[in-house]
Wavefront OBJ file of the C-alpha trace (Angstrom):
o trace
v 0.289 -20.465 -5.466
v -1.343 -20.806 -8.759
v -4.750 -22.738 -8.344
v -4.719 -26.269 -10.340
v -7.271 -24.901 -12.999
v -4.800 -21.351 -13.841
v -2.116 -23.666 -13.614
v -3.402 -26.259 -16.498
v -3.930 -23.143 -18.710
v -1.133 -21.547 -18.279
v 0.596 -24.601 -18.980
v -1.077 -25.694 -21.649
v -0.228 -22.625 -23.371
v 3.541 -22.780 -22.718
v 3.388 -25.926 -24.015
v 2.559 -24.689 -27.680
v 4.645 -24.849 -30.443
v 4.226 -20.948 -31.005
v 5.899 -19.988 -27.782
v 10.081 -19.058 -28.096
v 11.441 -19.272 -24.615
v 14.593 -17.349 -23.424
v 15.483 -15.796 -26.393
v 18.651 -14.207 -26.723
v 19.072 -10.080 -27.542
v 19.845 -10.306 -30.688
v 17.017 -13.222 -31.384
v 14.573 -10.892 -29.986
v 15.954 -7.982 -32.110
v 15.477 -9.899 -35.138
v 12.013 -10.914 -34.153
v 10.958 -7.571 -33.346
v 12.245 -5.715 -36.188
v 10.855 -8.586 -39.077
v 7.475 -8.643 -37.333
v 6.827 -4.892 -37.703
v 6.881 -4.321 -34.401
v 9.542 -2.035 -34.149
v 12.393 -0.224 -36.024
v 16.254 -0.657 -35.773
v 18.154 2.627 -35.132
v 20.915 4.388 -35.781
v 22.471 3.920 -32.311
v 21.785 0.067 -32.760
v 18.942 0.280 -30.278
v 15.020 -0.780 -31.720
v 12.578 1.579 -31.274
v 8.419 0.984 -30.753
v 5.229 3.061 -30.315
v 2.688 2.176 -27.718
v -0.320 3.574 -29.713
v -2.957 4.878 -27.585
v -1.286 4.698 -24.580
v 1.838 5.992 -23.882
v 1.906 6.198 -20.434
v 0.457 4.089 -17.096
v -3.215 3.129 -16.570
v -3.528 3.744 -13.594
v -7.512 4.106 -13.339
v -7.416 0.532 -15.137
v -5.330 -1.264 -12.647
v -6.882 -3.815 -9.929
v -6.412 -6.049 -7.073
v -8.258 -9.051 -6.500
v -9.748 -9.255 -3.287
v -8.830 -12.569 -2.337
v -9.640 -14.430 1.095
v -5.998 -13.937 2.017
v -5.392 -10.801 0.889
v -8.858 -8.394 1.265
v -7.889 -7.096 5.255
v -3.858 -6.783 4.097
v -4.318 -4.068 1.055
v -4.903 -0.523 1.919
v -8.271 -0.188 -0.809
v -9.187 3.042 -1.805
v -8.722 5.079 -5.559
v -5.072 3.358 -5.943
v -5.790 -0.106 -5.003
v -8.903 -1.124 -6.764
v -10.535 -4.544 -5.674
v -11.666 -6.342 -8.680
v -13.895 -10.017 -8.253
v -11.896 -13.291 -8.503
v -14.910 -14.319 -11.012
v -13.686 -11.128 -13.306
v -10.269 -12.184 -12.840
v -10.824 -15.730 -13.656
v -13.183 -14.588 -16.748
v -10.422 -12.848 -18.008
v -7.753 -14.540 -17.741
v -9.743 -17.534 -19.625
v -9.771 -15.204 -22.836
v -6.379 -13.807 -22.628
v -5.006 -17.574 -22.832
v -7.384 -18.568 -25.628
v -6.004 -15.164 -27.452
v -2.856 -16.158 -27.350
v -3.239 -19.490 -28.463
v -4.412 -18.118 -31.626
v -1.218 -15.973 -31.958
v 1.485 -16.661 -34.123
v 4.067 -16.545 -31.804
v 4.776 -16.180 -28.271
v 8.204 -15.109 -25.960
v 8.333 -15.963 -22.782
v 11.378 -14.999 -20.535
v 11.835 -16.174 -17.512
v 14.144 -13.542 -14.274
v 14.605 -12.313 -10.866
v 13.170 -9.159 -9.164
v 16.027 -8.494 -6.566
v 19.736 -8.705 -6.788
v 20.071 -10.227 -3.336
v 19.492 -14.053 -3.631
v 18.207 -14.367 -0.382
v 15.381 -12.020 -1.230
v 14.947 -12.492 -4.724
v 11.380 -12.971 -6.393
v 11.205 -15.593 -9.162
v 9.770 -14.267 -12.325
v 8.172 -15.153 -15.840
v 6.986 -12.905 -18.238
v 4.858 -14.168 -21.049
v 4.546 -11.699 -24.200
v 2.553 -11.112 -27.311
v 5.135 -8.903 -28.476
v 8.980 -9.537 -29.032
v 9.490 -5.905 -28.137
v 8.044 -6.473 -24.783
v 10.076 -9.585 -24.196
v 13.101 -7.666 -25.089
v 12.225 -5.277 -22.811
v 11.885 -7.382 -19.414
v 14.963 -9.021 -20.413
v 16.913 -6.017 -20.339
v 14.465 -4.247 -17.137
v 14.502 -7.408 -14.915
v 18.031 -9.494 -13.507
v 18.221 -12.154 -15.956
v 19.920 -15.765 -14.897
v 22.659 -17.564 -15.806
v 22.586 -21.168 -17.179
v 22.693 -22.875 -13.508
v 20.120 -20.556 -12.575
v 18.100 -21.137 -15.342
v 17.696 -24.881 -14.879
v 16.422 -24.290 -11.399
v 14.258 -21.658 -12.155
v 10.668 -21.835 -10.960
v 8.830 -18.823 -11.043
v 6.778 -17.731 -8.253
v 4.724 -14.812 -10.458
v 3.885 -14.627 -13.850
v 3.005 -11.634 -15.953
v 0.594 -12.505 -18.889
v 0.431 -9.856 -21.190
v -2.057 -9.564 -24.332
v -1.854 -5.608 -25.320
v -3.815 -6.556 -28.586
v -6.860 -8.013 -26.187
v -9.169 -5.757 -25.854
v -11.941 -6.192 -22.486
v -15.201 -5.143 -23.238
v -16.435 -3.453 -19.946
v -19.856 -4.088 -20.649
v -19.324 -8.042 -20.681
v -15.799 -8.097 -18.540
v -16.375 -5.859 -15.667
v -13.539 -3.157 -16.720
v -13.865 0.316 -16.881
v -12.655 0.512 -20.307
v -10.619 -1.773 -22.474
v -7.619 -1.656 -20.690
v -6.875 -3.847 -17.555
v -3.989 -4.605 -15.095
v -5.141 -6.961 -12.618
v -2.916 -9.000 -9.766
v -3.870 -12.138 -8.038
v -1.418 -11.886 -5.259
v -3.154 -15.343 -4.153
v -2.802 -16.642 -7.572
v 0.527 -15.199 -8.459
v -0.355 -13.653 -11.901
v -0.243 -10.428 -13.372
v -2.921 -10.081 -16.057
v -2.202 -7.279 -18.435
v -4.435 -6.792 -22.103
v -5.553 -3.227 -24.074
v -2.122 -1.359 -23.779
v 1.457 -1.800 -25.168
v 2.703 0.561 -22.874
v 5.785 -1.266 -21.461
v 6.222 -0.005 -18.255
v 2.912 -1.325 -16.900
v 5.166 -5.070 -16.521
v 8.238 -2.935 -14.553
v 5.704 -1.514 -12.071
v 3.499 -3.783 -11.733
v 6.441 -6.308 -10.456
v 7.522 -3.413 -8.342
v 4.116 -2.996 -6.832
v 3.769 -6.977 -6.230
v 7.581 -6.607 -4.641
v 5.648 -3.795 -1.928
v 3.432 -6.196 -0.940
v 5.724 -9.148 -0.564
v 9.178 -7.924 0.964
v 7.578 -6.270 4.188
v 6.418 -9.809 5.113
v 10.436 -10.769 5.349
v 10.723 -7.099 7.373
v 12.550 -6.024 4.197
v 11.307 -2.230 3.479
v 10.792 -1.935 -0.637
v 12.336 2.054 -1.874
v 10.930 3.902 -4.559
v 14.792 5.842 -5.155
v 18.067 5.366 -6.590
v 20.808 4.468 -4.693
v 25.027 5.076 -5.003
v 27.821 3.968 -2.892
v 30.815 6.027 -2.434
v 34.727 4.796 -2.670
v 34.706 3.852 1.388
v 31.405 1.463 1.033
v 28.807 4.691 2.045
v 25.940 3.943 0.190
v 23.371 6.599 -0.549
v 19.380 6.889 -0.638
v 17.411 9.384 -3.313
v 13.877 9.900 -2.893
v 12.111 11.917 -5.276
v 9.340 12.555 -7.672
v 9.450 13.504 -11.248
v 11.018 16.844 -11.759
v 13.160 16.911 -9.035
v 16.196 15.862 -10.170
v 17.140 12.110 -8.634
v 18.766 10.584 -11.307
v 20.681 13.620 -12.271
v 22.091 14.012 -8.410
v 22.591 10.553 -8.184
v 24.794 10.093 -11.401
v 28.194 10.970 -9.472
v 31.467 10.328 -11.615
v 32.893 9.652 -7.621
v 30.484 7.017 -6.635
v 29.172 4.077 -7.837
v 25.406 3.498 -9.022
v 23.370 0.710 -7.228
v 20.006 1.449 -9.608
v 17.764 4.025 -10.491
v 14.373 3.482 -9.507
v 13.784 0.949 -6.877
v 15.306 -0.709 -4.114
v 14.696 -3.041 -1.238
v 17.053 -2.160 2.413
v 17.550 -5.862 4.108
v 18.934 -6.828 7.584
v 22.211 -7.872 5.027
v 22.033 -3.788 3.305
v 20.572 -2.101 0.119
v 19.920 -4.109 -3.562
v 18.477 -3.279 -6.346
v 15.286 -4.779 -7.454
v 16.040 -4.636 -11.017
v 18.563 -5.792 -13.684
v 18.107 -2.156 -15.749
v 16.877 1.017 -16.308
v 14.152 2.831 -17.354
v 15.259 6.451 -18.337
v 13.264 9.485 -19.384
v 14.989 11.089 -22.650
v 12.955 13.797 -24.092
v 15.420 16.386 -24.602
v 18.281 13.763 -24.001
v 22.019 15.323 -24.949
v 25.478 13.628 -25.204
v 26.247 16.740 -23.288
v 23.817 16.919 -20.296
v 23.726 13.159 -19.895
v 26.503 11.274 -21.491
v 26.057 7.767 -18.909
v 21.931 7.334 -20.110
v 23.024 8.825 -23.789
v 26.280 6.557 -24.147
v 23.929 3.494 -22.615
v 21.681 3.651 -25.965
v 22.645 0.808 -28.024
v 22.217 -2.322 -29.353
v 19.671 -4.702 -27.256
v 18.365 -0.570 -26.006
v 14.593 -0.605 -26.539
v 13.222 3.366 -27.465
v 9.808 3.898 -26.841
v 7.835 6.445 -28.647
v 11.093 7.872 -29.815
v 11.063 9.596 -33.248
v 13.543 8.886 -35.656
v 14.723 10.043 -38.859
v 13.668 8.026 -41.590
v 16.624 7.615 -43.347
v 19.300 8.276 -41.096
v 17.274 6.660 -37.951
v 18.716 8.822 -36.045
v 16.580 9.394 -33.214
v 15.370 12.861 -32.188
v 15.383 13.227 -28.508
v 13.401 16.568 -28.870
v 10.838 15.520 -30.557
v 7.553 15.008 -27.964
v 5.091 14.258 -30.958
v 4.175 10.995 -29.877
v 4.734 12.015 -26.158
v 6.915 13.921 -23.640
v 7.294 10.537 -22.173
v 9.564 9.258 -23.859
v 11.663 6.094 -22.732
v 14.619 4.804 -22.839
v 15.343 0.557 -21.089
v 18.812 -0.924 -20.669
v 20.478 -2.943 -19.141
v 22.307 -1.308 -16.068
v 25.312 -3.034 -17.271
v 25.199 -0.730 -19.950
v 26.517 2.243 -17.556
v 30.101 1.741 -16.869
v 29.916 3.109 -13.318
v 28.076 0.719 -11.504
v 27.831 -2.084 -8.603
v 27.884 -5.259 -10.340
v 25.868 -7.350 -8.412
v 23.314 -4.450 -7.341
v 24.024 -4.969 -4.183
v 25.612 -2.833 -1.087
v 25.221 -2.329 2.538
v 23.392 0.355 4.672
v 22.264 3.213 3.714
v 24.244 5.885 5.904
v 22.608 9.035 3.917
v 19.033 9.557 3.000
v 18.048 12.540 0.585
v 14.470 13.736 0.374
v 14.331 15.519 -3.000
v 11.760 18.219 -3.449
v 10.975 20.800 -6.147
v 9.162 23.797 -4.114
v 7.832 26.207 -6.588
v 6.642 27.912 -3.181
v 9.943 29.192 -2.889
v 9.583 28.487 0.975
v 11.655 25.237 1.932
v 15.088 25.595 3.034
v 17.684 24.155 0.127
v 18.689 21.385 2.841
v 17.809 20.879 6.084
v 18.088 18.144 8.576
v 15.952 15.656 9.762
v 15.161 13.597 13.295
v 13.782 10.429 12.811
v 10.261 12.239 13.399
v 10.534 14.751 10.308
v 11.894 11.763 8.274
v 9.116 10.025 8.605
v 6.098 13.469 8.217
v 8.271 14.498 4.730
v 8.071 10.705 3.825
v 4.650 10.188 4.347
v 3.910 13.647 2.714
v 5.447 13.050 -0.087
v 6.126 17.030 -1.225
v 6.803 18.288 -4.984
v 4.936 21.194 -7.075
v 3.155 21.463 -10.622
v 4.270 24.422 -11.833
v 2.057 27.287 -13.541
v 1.660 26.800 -17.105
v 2.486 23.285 -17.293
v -1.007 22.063 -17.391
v -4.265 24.150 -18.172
v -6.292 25.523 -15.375
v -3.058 25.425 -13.507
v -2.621 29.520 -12.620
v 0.507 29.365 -9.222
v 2.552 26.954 -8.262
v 0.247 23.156 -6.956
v 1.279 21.399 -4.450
v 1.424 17.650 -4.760
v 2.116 15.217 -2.826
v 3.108 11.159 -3.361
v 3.176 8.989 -0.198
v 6.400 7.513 0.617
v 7.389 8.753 -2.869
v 5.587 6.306 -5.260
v 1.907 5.992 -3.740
v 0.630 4.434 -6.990
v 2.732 1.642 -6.255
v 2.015 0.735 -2.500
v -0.474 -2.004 -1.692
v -0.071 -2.014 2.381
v -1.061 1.234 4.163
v 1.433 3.596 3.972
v 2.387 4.193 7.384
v 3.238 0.616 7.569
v 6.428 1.496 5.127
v 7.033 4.939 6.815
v 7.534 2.709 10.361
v 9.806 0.652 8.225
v 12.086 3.144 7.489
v 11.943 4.698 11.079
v 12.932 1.589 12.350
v 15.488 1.256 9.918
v 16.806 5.068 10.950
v 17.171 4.029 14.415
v 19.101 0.562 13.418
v 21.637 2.214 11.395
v 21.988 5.548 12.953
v 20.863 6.956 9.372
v 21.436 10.806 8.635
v 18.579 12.294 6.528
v 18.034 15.513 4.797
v 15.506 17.696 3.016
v 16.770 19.095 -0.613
v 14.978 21.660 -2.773
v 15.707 21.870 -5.608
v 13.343 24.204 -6.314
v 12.798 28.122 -5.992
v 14.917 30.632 -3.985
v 14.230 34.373 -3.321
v 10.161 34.025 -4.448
v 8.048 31.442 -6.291
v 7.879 30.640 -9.017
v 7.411 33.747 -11.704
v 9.510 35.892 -8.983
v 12.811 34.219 -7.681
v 14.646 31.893 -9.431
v 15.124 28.070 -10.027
v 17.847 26.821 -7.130
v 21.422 26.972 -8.914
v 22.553 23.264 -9.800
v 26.061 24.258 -8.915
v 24.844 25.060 -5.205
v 22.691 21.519 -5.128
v 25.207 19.637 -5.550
v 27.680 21.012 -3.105
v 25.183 20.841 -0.691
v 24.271 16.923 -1.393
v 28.440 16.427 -1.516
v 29.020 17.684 1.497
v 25.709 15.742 3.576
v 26.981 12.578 1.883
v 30.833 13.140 3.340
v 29.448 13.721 6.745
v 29.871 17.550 6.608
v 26.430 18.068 7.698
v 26.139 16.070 10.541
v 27.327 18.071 13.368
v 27.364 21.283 11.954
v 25.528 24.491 13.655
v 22.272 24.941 12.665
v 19.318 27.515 12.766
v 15.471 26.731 13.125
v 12.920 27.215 9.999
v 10.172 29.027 12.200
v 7.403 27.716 10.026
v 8.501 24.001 9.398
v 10.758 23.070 12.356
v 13.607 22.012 9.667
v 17.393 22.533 10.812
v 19.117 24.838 8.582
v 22.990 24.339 7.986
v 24.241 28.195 8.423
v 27.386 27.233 6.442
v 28.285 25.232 3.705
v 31.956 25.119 1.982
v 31.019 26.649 -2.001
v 27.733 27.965 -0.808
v 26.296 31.288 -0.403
v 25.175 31.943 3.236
v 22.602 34.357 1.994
v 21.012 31.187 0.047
v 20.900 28.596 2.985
v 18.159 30.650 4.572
v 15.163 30.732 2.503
v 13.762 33.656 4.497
v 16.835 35.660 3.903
v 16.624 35.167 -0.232
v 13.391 36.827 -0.260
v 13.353 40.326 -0.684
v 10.053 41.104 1.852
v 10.011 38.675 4.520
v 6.717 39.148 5.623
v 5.482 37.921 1.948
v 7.913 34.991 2.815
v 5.993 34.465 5.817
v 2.552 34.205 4.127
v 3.922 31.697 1.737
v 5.443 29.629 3.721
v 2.493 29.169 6.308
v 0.173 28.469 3.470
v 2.564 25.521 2.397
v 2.460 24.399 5.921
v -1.376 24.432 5.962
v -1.689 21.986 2.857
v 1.211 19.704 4.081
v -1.244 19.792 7.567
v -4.602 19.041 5.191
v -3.053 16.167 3.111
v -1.268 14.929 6.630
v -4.846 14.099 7.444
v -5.566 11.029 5.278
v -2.982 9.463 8.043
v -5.769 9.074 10.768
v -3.506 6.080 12.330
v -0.169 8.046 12.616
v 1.549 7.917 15.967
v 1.319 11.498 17.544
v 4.709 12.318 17.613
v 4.958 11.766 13.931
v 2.752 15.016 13.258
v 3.275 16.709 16.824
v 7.317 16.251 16.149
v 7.651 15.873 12.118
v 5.640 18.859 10.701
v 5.356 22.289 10.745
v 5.419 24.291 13.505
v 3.711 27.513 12.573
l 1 2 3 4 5 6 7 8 9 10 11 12 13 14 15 16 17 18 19 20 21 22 23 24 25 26 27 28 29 30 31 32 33 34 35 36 37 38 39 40 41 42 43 44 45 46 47 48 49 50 51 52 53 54 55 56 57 58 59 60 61 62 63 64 65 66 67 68 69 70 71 72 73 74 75 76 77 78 79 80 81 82 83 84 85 86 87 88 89 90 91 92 93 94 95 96 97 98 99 100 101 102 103 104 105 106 107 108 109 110 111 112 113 114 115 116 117 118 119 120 121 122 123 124 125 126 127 128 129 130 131 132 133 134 135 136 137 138 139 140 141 142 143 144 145 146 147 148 149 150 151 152 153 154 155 156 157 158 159 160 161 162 163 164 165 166 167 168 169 170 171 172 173 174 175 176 177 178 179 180 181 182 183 184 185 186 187 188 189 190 191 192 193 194 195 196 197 198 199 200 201 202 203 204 205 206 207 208 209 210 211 212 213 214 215 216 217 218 219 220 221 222 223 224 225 226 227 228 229 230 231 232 233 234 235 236 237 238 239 240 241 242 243 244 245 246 247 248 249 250 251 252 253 254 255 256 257 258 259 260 261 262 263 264 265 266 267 268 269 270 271 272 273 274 275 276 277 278 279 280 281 282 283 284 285 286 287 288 289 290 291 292 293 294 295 296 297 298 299 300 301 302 303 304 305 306 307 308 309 310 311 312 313 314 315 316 317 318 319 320 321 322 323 324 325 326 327 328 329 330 331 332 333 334 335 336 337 338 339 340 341 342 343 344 345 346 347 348 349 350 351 352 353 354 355 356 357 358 359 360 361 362 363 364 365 366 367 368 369 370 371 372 373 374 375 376 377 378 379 380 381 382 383 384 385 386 387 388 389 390 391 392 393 394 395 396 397 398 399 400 401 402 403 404 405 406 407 408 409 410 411 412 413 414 415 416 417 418 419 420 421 422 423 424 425 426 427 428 429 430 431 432 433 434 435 436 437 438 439 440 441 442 443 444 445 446 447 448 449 450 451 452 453 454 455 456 457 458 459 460 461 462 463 464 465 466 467 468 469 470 471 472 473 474 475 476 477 478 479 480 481 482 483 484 485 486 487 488 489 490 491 492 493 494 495 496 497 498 499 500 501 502 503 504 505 506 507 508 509 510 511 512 513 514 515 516 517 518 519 520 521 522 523 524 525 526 527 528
């Protein structure tokens, strides 16, 4: 817990008469908007820029290595160790900062819907924007819970200090450093919002494995009958538009922990992309923009303030935070039972992965572990054919334990729950990318429809001869011709070629996982 001398400080500063605790939406609204700090739109919603930044740090973020901690975290380029003396230095000056500020919010949550599992939260800001912004991101509590609440981690967040990495030990400015042993999040030098959402997310990684509870970067649904659904997938490969189904029910968006008592939600809202958002390609994140909404980097007209969804000026990350209460189709609590499909999403620009395939328990685990998506040619300079890239488990920048100790999780939670997984690219067909064609959304989702209703499970199915993947060989509303990748290419030789040099990088970045059981990568990845 939080050592006597953090404690005094922190409490010390709480105790001002600057701080505001547990304002309400529209208190914060006001604040926000008369403080400069952001503008009211015409959708009711307040929007903000994040200056500099509009994005994570991730090059800036650090773990303390801490007596209890320093043989648990998996070091390396995504968990930095950082000195408790830094820490400690730091964390001095961020409290005397915001002594001298004006005013202070402080709001005080839950990460988890499940009680039983639930993390206690408090979020000190500079900002009313921010404070607005974990209220809607995080599960806030009603009055009982309130007068019990004591938080077991608290985020301290100064964007407008500034480290000097000469005198503080930073590389730059910026810093995002966790004491797990301390319990606080220390965040200064960015006003990017979504550093408090994942840094909570990263702190729930470390935490919920220690109650056997396996934390899920993925959105989650549950059908009419009580089938809930898994969606892994990285940026670009279309999770939340697959898992916005008018015919089931969404859990969250983004992350998730799966329980001995089923799947819940580890957060009270959501944090949508909307450059290029439309009314008409997604009404449910569209229609959720309103009053107590919080726009970042979103340009708006300035005298209609309507925003402008198209315009990436600022950034093409542009956000949008709710609360999930804000979509009418939802579980209310985020909570449901176990998982009984499990979609890997992909984007192969390669062209070479089959548009679904079936996984054992063995493949589930490689193609978690691995990770899989593409940069595409043209997106970023120096970028010539398709790049493959690959995330562990999903969301590696967000995983303190080694990763193999979440990929055993979820074999273990496979074999509990008799779990039916699948492969989905939503990628290219016929050729990569510049030669075939982007797979047809139409076909996607008949193909996710019918592994969710079962249709999948015992149907026949036909070897990849590259990757070992089960092939359905018929889907109801799908082209045959397009359920074997091979077959949609026009020379299957060149086909061939592709595909094998896929399977060699999956094999090269399978090699980081020195400790993985044998019949992970004898069973789970390719076989030519």
């Amino acid at each position: 817990m939080i050592s006597a001398r953090i404690g005094d400080e922190l409490q010390e500063l709480l105790s001002g008469k600057n701080v505001h605790m547990q304002l309400s939406v529209p208190q914060l609204v006001e604040k926000a908007t008369s403080r400069g700090e952001a503008k009211l739109t015409a959708d009711g919603a307040i929007t903000a820029q994040t200056g500099k930044y509009t994005g994570r740090s991730p090059k800036d973020k650090y773990i303390v290595e801490e007596e209890t901690t320093k043989d648990k975290i998996d070091w390396g380029k995504v968990n930095r160790p950082i000195s408790a003396d830094i820490f400690e230095s730091l964390y001095t000056k961020v409290i005397r900062h915001l002594k001298e500020r004006d005013e202070l919010f402080v709001f005080d949550g839950f990460a988890g819907a499940d009680p039983a599992s639930r993390l206690s939260i408090r979020v000190v800001n500079e900002f009313a924007w921010h404070n607005l912004f974990v209220h809607q991101l995080f599960i806030r509590p009603n009055e009982e819970e309130l007068k019990t609440h004591v938080p077991q981690f608290t985020i301290v967040s100064a964007p407008s200090f500034k480290a000097d990495p000469a005198i503080d030990g930073t590389d730059s400015e910026t810093f995002i450093i966790v004491s797990m042993e301390k319990r606080i999040v220390l965040i200064g030098g960015t006003e990017y919002a979504g550093e408090m959402k994942k840094s909570i997310f990263s702190i729930m990684n470390y935490l919920l494995p220690e109650k056997d509870i396996m934390p899920m970067h993925c959105s989650a649904n549950v059908g009419e009958d009580g089938d809930v659904a898994l969606f892994f997938g990285l940026s670009g490969t279309g999770k939340t538009t697959l898992s916005a189904d008018a015919n089931r029910k969404l859990i969250g968006d983004d992350e998730h922990g799966w329980s001995d008592n089923g799947v819940f939600n580890i957060e009270g809202g959501c944090y949508a992309k909307c450059i290029n958002l439309s009314q008409e390609k997604e009404p449910e994140i569209f229609g959720a923009i309103r009053f107590g909404s919080v726009l970042e980097n979103v340009v708006i007209d300035p005298e209609t303030r309507i925003p402008d969804y198209d315009d990436g000026t600022l950034t093409e990350n542009t956000r949008a935070a709710y609360p999930i209460q804000a979509i009418d189709n939802i579980v209310d609590p985020s909570v449901a039972g176990h998982p009984k499909t499990i979609v890997f999403l992909t984007a192969d620009a390669f062209g070479v992965l089959p548009p679904i395939s079936k996984l054992t328990k063995e493949q589930a685990m490689y193609h978690f572990l691995s990770g899989f998506t593409s940069k595409l040619a043209g997106t970023e300079r120096g970028i010539t054919s398709p790049e493959a890239t690959f995330s562990t488990c999903f969301g590696s920048p967000f995983l303190p334990l080694h990763a193999t100790v979440y990929a055993e999780m979820l074999g273990k939670k496979i074999d509990e729950h008799n779990a039916q997984v699948f492969l989905v690219n939503t990628g290219w067909t016929g050729g990569e990318y510049g030669v075939g064609k982007r797979m047809d959304l139409k076909y996607t989702r008949a193909m996710v429809r019918a592994a969710l209703a079962g249709q999948l499970n015992d149907v026949e199915t036909e070897v990849n001869a590259v990757f070992g993947l089960q092939m359905p060989t018929s889907i109801e509303g799908v082209p045959t011709e397009v359920l074997n990748p091979r077959n949609a290419w026009a020379d299957g030789t060149a086909y061939d070629q592709k595909a094998k040099e896929l399977a060699d990088l999956f094999r090269e970045n399978f090699k980081k996982f020195g400790t993985v059981s044998e019949d992970i990568v004898l069973k789970g990845g390719p076989i030519a």
